[in-house]
N, C-alpha and C positions, 0 to 999 in steps of 0.2 A: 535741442530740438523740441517742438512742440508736439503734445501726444494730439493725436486726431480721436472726434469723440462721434457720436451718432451714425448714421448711417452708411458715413464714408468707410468704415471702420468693415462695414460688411463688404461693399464692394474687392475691398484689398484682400480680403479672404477668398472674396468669389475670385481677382482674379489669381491669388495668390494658387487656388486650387489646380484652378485651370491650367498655368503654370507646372502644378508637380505633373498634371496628365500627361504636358505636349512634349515635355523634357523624359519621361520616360518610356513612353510611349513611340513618338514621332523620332527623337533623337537617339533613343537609346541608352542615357545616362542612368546610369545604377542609382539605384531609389535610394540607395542609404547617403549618397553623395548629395542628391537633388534634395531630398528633407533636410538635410542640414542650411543648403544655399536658400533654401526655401522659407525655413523656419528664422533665417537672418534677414532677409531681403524683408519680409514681413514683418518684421519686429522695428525694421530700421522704417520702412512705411507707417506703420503706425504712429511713429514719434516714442517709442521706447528709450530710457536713459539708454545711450549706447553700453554703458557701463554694468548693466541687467540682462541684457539680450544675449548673450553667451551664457551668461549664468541661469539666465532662465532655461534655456533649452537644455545644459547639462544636467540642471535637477530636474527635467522632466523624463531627460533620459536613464539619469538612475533609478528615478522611481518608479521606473517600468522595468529595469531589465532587474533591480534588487533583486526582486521577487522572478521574472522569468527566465533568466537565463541559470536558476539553480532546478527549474521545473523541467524547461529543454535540454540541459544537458542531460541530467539524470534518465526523462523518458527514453530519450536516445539508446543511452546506453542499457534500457531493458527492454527497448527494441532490437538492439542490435544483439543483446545475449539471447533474444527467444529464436532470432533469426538463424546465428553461425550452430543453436543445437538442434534443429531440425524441429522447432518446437511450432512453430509458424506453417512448415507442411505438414504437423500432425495433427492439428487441429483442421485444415482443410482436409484431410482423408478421413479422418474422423464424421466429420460433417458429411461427405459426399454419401459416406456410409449409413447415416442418420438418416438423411433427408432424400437418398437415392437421387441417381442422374437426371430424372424428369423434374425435380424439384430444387436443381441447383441452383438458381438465381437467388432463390431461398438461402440456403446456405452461407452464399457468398456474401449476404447483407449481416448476417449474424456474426458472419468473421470479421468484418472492419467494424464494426460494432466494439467487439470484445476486443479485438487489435487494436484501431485507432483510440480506444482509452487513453494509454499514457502520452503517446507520439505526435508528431504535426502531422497535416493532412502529407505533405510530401514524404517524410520519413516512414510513415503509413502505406501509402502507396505502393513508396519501392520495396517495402517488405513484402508487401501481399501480391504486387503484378506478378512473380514467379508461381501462386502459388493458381492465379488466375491463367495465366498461359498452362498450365499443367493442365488443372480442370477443362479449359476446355479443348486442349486436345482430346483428352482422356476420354472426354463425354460427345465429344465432337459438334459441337455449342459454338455459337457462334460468339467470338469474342465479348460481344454487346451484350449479349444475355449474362454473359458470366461476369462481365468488368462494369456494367454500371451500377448494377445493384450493390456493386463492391465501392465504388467510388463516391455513392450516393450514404452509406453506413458509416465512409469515412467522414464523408463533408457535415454530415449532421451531427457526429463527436464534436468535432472541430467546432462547431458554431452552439450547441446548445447543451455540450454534456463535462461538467467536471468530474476529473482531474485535467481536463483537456488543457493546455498552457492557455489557450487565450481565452476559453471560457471561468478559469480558476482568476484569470487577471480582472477580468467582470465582476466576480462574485466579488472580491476586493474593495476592487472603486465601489461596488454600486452596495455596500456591507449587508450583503445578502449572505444567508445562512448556507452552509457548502452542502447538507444532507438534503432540506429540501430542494435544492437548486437540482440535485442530480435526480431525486423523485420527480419533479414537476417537468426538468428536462426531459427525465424518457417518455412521461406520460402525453408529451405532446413531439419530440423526439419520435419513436417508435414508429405510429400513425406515418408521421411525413417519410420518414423511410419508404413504409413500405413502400406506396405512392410513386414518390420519386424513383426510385429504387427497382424492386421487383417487377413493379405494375407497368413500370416506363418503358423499364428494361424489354419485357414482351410482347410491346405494342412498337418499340423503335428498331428492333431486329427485325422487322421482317422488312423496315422501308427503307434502313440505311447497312447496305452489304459494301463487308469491307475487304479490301484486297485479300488475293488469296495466300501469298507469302508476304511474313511480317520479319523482317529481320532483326529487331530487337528480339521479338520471342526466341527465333533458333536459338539465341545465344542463353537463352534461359532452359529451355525445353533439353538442349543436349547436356545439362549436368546431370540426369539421373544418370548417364551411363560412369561418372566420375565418383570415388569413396568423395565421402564430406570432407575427408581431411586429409591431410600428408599428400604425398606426389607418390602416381602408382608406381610402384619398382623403385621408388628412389632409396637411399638411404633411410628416411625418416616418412616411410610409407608406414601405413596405421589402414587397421580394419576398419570396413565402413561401421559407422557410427549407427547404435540404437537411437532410435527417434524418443525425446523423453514421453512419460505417458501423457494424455490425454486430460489426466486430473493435475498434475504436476504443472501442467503447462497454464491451464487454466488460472488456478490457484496464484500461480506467480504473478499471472498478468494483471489480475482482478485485486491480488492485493493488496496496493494504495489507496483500491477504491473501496473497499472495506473498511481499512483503516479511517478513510477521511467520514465515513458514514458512523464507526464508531465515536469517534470524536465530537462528530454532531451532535451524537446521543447523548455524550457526557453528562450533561445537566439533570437527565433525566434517570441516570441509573447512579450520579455518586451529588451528594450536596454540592452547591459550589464554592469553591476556593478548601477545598480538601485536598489534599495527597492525591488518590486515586483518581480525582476529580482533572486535577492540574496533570496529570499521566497519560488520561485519556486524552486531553485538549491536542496535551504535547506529540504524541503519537498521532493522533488525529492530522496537524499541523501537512500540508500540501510535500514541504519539503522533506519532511520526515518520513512520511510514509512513504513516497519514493525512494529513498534513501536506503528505507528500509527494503524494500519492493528489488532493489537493484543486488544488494547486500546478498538477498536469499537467491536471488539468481545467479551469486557465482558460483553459490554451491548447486541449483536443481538443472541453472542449464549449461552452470561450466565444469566445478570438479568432479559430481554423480555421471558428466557425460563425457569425462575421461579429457576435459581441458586441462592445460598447467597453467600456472600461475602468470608466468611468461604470456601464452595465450590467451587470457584472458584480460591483462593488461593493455595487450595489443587491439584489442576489440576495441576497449575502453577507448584509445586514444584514438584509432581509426573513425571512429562514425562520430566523433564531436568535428573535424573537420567541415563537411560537408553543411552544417547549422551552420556555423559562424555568421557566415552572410544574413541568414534570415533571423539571425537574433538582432543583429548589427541594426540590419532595419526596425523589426518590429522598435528598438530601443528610441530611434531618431523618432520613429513615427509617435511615440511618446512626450520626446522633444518639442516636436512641434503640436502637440495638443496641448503643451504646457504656455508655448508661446500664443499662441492663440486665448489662453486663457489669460495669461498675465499683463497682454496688449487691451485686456477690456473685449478683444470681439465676442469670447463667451458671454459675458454680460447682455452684449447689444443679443446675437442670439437669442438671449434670453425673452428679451422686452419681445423679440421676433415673433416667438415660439409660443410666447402670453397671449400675445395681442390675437395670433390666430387662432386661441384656444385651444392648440393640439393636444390630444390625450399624451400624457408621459409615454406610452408604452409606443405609439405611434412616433411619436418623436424619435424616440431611442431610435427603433426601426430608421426611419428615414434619414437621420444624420449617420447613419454605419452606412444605406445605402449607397448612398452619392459618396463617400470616403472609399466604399471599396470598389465604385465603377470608375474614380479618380483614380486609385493609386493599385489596384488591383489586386492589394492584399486584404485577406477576410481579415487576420490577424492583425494586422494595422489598422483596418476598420474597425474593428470591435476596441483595439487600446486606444485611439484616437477620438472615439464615440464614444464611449465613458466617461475621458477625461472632461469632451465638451458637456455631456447628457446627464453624468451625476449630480453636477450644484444644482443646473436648473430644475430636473426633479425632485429637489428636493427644495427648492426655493418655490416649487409651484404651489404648494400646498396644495395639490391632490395627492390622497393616500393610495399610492400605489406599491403593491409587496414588491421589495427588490429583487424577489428570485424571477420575479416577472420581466423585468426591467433586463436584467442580465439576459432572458428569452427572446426578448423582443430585439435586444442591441444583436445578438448575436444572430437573430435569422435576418434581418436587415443585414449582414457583414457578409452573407452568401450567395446575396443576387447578383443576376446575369453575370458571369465570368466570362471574361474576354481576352484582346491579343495584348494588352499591358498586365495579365496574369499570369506567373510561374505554369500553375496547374493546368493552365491549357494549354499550355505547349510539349507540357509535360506528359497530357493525357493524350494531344494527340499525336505525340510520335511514338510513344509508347504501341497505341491502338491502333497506327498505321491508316489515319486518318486524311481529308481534307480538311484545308481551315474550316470551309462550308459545313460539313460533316459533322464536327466538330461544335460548330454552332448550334449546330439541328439536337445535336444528343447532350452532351456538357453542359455546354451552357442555357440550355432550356433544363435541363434535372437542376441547377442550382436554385434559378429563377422559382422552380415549383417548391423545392421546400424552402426561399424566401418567405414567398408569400404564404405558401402553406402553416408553414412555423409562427409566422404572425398570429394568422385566421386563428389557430389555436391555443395562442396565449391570448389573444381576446375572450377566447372559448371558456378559455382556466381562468379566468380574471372574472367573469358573470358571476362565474360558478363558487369561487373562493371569498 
């Protein structure tokens, strides 16, 4: 076969795109099957040796999931151990108590904040939606106020803050530094929260009122009257469980993210290539300090809160289920950034992307765009926008700081979410929503810290 060269090479991307939308979308076909059929059919159109075009896409999908599927497991699973010891409703009672019931929308953004750290926006979600139907029965809050500011904490983890799996996979490709990454994150991070978040939250509750019975909630709202654990009267009935403290809880979630901040430091507190030096790097290390992060939570939120060993095994293995799928993809969607690079269409991009003289960080933004309103994962947008967004940035020769670049990829990875997205279907049957509904609130708060998160790493780029 003959490779195809110039512009035709863009078309087969465009319609190659177009392609993953209508098959996941329109059809229905599971994304991780369609990027595979996707990433071949494109390889074989470009004039790829047939004999590369498998081999391409499996090294592109290892070299995405090497590194993510040791970060998604692990968060997982010190999600799911904050969650079964009540460590996840004490930090929401905590806060409610802090910031008092007129001020919980506040609250709510603080805890997916410090929640969605380790976890995916979904894993995220389904730990805190229990703790947001409580709140606001509790407070009698209209689900909007209390759940988007909560959604909004998650979604901007997700796209701008490491340890986060697919902002840690950015910091990678794009060899940006992981401690500034997370400073410079929150400090343009933070802002769009609120914004999005709080501010949206009490200006869209009073125009979008949601039914009055939600039947997902009942099912969440009737476990207070349940111990946390054992079967009442059974055999292996157990007191209800103390909730761990407030400091314990914190401390465990926060960290890897300590950990990877000290490690940043390293340089600056031991020579380099020393002992203590090489200790800190290694601690520091994404998977290490998860590791470690997980480790110390089978003692603070499993054996100190009266789990055995057996029970906490069973945790382990229970909530890695439920990832599979979205590692599987993120993995392929790897796949095919690799086939696209190795087909030459990265290249042509390139000349594209020169000739318009787009700023790097604009770029980033706009090629994560159109990838996650194509395929409707932020996290497939950001691994698949790196893999295109990296050479060229750095082929442009404008000096642009990579922690920037990982900013820009990842609020470009957040705009408008729609019905070919997980999290909107998620969000609204969850929130007992319309599609319309739906539209109006979701997917307008992504859209605002898109663009917002942008406008602010332009902000930080002036300024730096």
């Amino acid at each position: 076969m003959e490779a195809v060269h110039g512009s035709t090479l863009l078309v087969f991307a465009v319609i190659a795109i177009a392609l993953l939308i209508l098959l996941i979308t329109r059809y229905k076909v599971y994304p991780f099957i369609v990027l595979i059929v996707v990433s071949l059919l494109l390889g074989l159109a470009a004039g790829m040796p047939m004999s590369t075009i498998v081999k391409s896409f499996e090294t592109g999908n290892g070299n995405t999931l090497g590194h993510i599927a040791v970060v998604v497991g692990l968060g997982t699973m010190l999600g799911k151990m904050m969650a079964e010891s009540g460590g996840a409703e004490r930090i929401a009672t905590t806060l409610i108590n802090w910031f008092g019931e007129k001020n919980i929308h506040w609250a709510m953004m603080v805890v997916a904040i410090i929640v969605g750290l380790p976890v995916f926006f979904e894993v995220g979600f389904v730990l805190l939606i229990p703790i947001a139907f409580n709140v606001a029965k509790r407070t009698n809050k209209s689900l909007l106020l209390v759940g988007l500011p909560m959604v909004a904490g998650l979604s901007v983890v997700h796209g701008l803050i490491p340890p986060h799996p697919a902002a840690m996979l950015a910091v990678q490709q794009y060899h940006a530094d992981i401690g500034k990454t997370i400073a410079y994150g929150l400090i343009v991070g933070v802002p769009t929260a609120i914004v999005a978040g709080p501010l949206f939250a009490l200006l869209m509750s009073r125009y979008v009122k949601l039914p009055k019975d939600n039947p997902l909630a009942a099912q969440f709202l009737n476990r207070d009257e349940v111990p946390l654990s054992g079967t009442p009267g059974g055999a292996n009935a157990a007191p209800k469980r103390e909730l761990p403290s407030f400091g314990i809880t914190l401390f465990t979630v926060l960290l890897p993210v300590i950990l990877m901040l000290v490690g940043s430091w390293a340089d600056l507190v031991f020579t380099p290539k020393t002992l203590p030096n090489d200790l800190l790097h290694f601690v520091g290390n994404s998977d290490v300090a998860l590791l470690i992060a997980v480790l110390v939570s089978f003692w603070t939120f499993g054996a100190s809160r009266g789990f055995n060993r057996d029970q906490i095994q069973k945790f382990c293995g229970e909530c890695l289920a439920p990832i599979a799928g979205i590692t599987l993809i993120v993995g392929a969607g790897g796949g095919f950034g690799r086939v696209l690079m190795d087909s030459g269409i990265s290249k042509e991009i390139v000349a594209a992307a020169t000739a318009a003289h787009l700023s790097p960080l604009l770029f980033g933004w706009l090629v994560a765009a159109l990838i996650r309103l194509a395929t409707g994962s932020a996290t497939v947008a950001m691994t698949t926008a790196c893999g295109i967004v990296a050479p060229i940035a750095a082929a442009s020769g404008v000096q642009v700081k990579p922690e920037l670049m990982v900013l820009a990829t990842g609020s470009g990875s957040l705009i408008f979410s729609h019905v070919n997205d997980g999290g909107f279907w998620l969000i609204k049957e969850y929130f007992g929503m319309t599609v319309g509904q739906t539209f109006k609130t979701w997917s307008l708060l992504e859209t605002i810290i898109s663009l917002m998160g942008l406008l602010l790493t332009f902000a930080l780029a002036a300024v730096l």
